[in-house]
N, C-alpha and C positions, 0 to 999 in steps of 0.2 A: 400497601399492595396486597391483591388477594395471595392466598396461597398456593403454590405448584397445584395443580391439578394431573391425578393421573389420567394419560392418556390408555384408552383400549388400543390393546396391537393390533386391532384389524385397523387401525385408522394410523398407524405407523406406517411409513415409506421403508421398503427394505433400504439400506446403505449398500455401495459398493465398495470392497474393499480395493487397495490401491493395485495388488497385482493381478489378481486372478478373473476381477470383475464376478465373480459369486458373490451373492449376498448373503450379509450377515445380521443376525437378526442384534435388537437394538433393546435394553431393556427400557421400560416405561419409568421408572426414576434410581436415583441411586440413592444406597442404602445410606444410609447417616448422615446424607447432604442435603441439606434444607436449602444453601445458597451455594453462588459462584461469586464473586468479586470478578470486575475484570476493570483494569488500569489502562487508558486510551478505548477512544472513542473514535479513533481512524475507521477506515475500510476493515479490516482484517479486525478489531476490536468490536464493530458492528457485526460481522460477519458470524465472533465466537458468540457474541449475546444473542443472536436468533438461534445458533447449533443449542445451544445451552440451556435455553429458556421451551426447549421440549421438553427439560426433567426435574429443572428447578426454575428458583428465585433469582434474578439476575440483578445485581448493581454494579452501572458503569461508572467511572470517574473519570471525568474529562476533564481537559486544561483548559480547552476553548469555549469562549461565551456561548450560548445558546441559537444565536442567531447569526453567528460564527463559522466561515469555513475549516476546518480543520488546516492547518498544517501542508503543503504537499509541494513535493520536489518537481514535479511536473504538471505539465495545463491537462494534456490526454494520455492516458497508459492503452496499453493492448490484451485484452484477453485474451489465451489461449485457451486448447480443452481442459487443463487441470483447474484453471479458476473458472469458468463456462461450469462445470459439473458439478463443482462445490457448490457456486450460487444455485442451479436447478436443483439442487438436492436438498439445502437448507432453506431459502427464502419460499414467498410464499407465490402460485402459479401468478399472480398480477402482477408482484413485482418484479420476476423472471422475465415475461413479456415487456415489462416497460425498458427493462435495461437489453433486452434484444432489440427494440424500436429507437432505443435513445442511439445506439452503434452502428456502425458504418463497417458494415464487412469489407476485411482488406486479404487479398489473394495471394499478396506476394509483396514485392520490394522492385522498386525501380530506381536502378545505381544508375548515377548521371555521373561516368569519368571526364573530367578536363578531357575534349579534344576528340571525344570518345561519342558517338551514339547511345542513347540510354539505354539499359539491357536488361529487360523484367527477368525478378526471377521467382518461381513461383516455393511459396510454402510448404504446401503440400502434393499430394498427388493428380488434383485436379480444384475447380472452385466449390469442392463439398469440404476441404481442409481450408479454412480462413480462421482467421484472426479475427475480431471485433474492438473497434479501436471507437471506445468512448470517453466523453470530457471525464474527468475524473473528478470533480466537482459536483456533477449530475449526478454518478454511479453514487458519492457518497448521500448525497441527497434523497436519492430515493431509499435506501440503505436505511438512514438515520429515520425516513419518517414510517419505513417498516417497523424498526426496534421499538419508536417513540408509543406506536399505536397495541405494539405486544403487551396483553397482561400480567405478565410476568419479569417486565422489563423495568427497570428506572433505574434514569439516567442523571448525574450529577455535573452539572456543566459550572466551569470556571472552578475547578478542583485541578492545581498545578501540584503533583508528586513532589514532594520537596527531599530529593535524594539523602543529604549531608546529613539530617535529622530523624529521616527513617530508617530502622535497624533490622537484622535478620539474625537471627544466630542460627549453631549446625542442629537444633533440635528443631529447626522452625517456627519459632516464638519469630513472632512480628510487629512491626509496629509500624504505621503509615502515616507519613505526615502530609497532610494535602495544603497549603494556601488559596485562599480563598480571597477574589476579590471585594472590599469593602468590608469584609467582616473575620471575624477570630480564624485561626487557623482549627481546622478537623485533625481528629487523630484517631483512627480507629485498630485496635490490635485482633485483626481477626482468627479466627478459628476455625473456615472452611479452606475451600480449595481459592488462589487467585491466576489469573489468566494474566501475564504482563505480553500488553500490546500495545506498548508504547513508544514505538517504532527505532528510528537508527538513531536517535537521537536518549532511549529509552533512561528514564530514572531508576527504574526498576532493575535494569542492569547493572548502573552505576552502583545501587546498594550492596547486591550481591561482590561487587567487584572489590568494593569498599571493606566488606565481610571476608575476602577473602575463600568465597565458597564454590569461584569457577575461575579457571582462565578465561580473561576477555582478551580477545586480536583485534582491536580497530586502526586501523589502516589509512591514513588519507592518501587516495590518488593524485596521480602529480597533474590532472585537468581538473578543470571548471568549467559548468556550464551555463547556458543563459538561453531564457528560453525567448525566441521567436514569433512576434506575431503578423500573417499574413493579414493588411485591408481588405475587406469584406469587399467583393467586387471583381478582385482580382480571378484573372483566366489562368487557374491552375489544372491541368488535364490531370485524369486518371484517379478518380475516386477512390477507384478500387484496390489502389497498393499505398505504402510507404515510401518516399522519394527521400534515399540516400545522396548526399553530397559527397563523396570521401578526397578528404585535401590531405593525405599522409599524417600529419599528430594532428590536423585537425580535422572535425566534421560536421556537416550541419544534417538532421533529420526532419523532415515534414511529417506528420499525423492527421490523414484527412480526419475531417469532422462531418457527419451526415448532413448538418446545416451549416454554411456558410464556406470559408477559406480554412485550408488547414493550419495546426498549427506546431509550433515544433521548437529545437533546440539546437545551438551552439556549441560544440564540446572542443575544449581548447586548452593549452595548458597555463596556466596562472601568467608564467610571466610573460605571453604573447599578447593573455587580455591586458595585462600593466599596459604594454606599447599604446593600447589605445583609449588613454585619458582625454579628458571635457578638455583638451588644449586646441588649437590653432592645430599645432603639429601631430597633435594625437588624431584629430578627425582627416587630417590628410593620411598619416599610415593606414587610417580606417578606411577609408574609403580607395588609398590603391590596393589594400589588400582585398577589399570584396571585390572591384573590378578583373583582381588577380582569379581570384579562387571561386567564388561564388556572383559571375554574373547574370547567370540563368535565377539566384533566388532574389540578386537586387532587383531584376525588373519585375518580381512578382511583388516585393515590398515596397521598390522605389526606394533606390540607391540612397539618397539623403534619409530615409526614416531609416533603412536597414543601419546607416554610419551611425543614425542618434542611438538607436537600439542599442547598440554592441557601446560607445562609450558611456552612456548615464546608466541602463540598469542593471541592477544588482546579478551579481553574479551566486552562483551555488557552488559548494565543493562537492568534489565526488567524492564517497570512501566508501569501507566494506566493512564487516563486522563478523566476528567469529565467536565461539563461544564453543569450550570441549563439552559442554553439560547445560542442558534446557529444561531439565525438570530436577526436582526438589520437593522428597518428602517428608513428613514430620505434621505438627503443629496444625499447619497451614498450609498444605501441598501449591508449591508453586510452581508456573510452566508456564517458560515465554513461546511465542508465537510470533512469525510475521520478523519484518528487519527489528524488534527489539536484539532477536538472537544469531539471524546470517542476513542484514543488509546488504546489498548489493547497487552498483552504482546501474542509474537507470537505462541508462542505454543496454541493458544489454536484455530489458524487458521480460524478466522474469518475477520482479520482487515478488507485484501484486500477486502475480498467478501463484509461488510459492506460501506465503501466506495464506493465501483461502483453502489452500491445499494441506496445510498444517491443520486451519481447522478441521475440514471434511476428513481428515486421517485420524486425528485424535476421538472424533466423535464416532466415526465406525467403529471405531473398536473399543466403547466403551462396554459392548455388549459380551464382549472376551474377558469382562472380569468383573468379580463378584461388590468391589468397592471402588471407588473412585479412589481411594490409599493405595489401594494391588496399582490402578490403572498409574498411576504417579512415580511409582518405586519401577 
């Protein structure tokens, strides 16, 4: 890989910082940092290697093959302004455009009560506040082949963290163990700054937790969910919003999609989806209870696919993640990012936007201090 190149600050974008919207200026590299490491290759891990890869040398470690979807709890998430501002701010004006064309602005939410007329409600103050509700497969797609094409970037694909082996201690001595398919396991003990964005599932957390150097809170919620696919064809009205199902513990959400049907998710609690096993008697409870609750979504699915849906596939757990402390300096300053360090269950459609917002927050203000060490401590 060639080396950081300094940028001229006329060719710098001022940043905005998170309250006041003044701009702060942004220095051109940091001092004693030659690299970044960053661990996951998700959304929010693409997102810190394009912030990153303005000052330095960036290497990612990913779990997933190359030719490989990453990971994700969901088919489509929703942007808001905080994630919207971080992508315009970091990525580059082509690929900003392509992930405004790949999304389907949505104005608001239309709750459909049992019994009840559907009742829009809007988001914001008028249709200039929307949402943008894109496949989250696309978004990382275009994402990965922004980073892939950066000079400054490389990316190490099928590198799984191998927590139980990798150590930390309280001066920040490091050591990372990656597995590697078909071939020896890596080990690298670095001595720059690392980025852990290896989401709700994170290893990187595990070790720290393992070390003893943070309370971790994770949480599992008492639902599960399973996500929904409308056939292509089907006459689902209203583009423009989110169509809420709400059946008291449980609910179902649609996410239009600019092209095709939308698509969406089940959220139910564990031992309601038991009731509905691959049985004789399990796809009868299935099927009286979408007649019950959700008849308006089985005739968009077609009642019998909607009953197969809900008993054969895989279900997901909700849960949440906490963490008293997300940075760590010493050795090898460390800082998680994104659900490695506050997951959040998806329905409540924040994750993504908070993660891209971690990074656009950390990278504003690395112009507020003289090292990348100040900035960590």
């Amino acid at each position: 890989q060639p080396s950081a190149q300094k940028v001229p600050t006329s060719c710098l974008r001022s940043l905005p910082t998170m309250e006041n919207n003044q701009s702060v200026p942004v220095q051109t590299e940091l001092e004693e940092v030659k690299e970044i490491i960053i661990v996951g290759g998700g959304l929010v891990g693409l997102l810190g290697a394009l912030a990153s890869a303005k000052f330095v040398q960036v290497t990612v470690y990913e779990r997933s093959r190359r030719h490989e979807p990453v990971e994700a709890r969901s088919i489509n998430l929703t942007l808001g302004r905080r994630g919207l501002k971080a992508l315009e701010t970091i990525v580059s004006p082509s690929c900003y455009r392509a992930i405004q064309e790949l999304g389907q602005p949505v104005a608001g939410r239309q709750v459909h009560e049992a019994g009840k007329e559907p009742v829009f409600q809007r988001y914001g103050l008028d249709d200039t506040e929307r949402l943008l509700s894109v496949p989250r497969a696309e978004l990382h797609r275009l994402l990965m082949q922004e980073a892939q094409g950066h000079q400054n970037i490389k990316i190490y694909f099928s590198h799984k963290l191998c927590p139980e082996r990798s150590w930390r201690d309280a001066e920040g001595n490091t050591e990372l163990v990656f597995m590697r398919e078909g071939e020896t396991d890596k080990v690298i003990r670095p001595s720059c700054p690392i980025l852990a964005c290896d989401g709700s599932r994170s290893g990187m957390r595990k070790m720290i937790s393992k070390a003893n150097l943070a309370t971790v809170v994770e949480a599992d919620e008492e639902h599960s969910y399973m996500e929904l696919q409308v056939p292509s064809g089907a006459d689902v009205p209203g583009k423009e919003c989110l169509h809420v199902f709400p059946g008291g513990d449980h609910w179902v959400v649609l996410l239009p999609n600019k092209e095709g049907p939308p698509t969406g998710n089940l959220y139910m609690t564990h031992s309601a989806f038991e009731n509905f096993s691959e049985s004789p008697e399990g796809y009868e409870r299935c099927r009286e209870f979408c007649e019950t609750h959700y008849l308006q979504v089985s005739k968009w699915i077609g009642l019998d696919e909607m009953v197969r849906q809900i008993a054969t596939k895989p279900k997901g757990k909700l849960s949440s993640v906490t963490m008293e402390q997300w940075a760590f300096g010493g050795e090898a300053p460390l800082l998680f990012l994104g659900d490695a360090c506050h997951a959040m269950p998806p329905h409540l459609g924040q994750g993504v936007n908070c993660g891209f917002e971690d990074v656009l927050c950390i990278f504003t203000q690395m112009g507020a201090f003289p090292t990348v060490e100040a900035l960590f401590e």
